[in-house]
MISE-816257 format. One line per 10 residues: their letters; for each residue x, y, z of C-alpha. Coordinates in steps of 0.2 Angstrom, whole numbers, plus 5000, padded with zeros to 4 digits. Last residue first. Layout:
REM residues N
A> X:Y:Z  ...
END
This chain:
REM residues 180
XXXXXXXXXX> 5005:4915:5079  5001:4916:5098  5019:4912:5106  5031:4921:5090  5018:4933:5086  5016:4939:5105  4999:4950:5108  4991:4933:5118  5012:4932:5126  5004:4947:5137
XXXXXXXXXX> 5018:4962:5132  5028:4966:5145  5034:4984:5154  5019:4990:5160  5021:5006:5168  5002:5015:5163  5014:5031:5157  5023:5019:5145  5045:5022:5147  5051:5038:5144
XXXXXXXXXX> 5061:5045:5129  5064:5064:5129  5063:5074:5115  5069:5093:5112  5062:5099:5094  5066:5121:5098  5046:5128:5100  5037:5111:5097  5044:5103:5113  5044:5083:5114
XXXXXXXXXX> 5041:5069:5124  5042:5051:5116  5034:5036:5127  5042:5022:5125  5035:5003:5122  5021:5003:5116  5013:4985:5107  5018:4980:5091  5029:4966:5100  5047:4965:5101
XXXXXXXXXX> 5051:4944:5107  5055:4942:5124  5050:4926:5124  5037:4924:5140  5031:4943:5144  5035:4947:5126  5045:4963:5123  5038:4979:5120  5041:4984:5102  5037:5000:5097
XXXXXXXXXX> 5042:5017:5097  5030:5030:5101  5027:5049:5097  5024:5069:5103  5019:5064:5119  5020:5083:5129  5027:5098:5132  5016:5114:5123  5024:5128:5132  5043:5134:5130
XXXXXXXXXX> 5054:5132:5144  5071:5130:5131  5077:5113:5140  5063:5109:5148  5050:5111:5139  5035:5118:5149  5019:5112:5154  5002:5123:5154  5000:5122:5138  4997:5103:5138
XXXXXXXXXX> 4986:5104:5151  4974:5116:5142  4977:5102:5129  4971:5086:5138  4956:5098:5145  4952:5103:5126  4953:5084:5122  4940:5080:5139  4927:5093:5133  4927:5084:5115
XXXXXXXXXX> 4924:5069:5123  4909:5075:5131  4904:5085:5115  4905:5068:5106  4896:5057:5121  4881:5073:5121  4879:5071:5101  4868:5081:5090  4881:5098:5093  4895:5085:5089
XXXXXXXXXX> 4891:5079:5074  4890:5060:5074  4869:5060:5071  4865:5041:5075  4862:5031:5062  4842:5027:5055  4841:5018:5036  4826:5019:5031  4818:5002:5023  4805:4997:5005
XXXXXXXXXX> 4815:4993:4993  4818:5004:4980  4818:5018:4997  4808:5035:4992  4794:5030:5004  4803:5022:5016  4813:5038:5018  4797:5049:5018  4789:5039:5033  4807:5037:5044
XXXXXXXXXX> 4808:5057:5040  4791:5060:5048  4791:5046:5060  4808:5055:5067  4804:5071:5065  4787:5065:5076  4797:5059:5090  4809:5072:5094  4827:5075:5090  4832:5073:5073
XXXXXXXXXX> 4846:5083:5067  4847:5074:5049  4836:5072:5035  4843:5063:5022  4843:5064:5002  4851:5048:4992  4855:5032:5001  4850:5016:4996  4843:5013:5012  4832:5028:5012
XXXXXXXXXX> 4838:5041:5023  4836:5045:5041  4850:5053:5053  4847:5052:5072  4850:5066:5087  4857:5060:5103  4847:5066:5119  4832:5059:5110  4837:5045:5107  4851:5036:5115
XXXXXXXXXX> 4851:5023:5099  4851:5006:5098  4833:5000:5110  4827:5017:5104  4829:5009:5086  4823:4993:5088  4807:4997:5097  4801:5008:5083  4801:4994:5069  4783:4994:5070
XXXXXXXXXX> 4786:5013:5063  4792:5003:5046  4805:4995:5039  4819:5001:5048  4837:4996:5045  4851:5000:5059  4864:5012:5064  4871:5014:5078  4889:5027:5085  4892:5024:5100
XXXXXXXXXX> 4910:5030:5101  4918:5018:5112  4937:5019:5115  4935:5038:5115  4951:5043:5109  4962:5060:5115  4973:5071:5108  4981:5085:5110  4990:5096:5094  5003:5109:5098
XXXXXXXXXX> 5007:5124:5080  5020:5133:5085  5021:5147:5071  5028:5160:5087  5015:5175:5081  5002:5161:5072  5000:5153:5088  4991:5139:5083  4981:5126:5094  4975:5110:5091
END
């Protein structure tokens, strides 16, 4: 998101990564070692350890002996005997995270750099959806996208435009009149 506190635009980018790796799994004890770095992309991505009731973590972990370490204490202060491992989310522990943050300040650089074109302020871009694409084999509306909304945050200018991937039917499967 960027603000410009002197013009109060305020343009938000986004972007989705469809798979986030994020892992977590029950440990109860370094024999349980395999599991873990067959889950997690350990070390480049940092783990979390706590007992699996919760309670005081360590977090940041990135080499082998923190990880026995806090795998150890965990089990020690666990009621039943197990650490909980998860993989560290925040993005400094995280190389998918800071990769996908990287890609959202791209989407928005690109943002900035288009212009309305009624008024020619910066920021253009999807500013919402409507739904209801249409069946392939009914016609039915589905909950799938069916425009694209464009906008300007400088005067509210919108422009409906049809998806950017240019489908223009919904697979009967996301159809609730043919797959009830």
């Amino acid at each position: 998101m960027l603000w410009h506190r002197a013009d109060g635009l305020e343009i938000v980018e986004q972007v989705i990564d469809p798979q986030p790796r994020f892992a977590s799994c029950r440990v109860a004890g370094l024999d349980d070692l395999d599991i873990v770095f067959a889950r997690f992309d350990f070390p480049r991505t940092s783990l979390v350890v706590s007992a699996a009731q919760g309670g005081s973590y360590s977090k940041g972990l990135r080499t082998l002996p923190e990880l026995i370490d806090a795998i150890r204490s965990a089990i020690a202060r666990s009621e039943d005997g197990h650490a909980l491992v998860q993989t560290d989310m925040r993005a400094n522990h995280n190389p998918r995270r800071m990769q996908t943050i990287g890609r959202a300040a791209e989407a928005l650089a690109g943002r900035l750099s288009r212009h309305c074109p009624k008024c020619g302020s910066y920021g253009w871009g999807l500013v919402d959806v409507d739904c209801g694409l249409p069946c392939a084999a009914c016609g039915t509306p589905t909950t799938l996208v069916k425009h694209e909304i464009h906008g300007c945050p400088a005067c509210g200018h919108t422009v409906r435009h049809g998806r950017g991937d240019g489908v223009c039917a919904a697979d009967p499967g996301n159809c609730l009149h043919c797959n009830p």
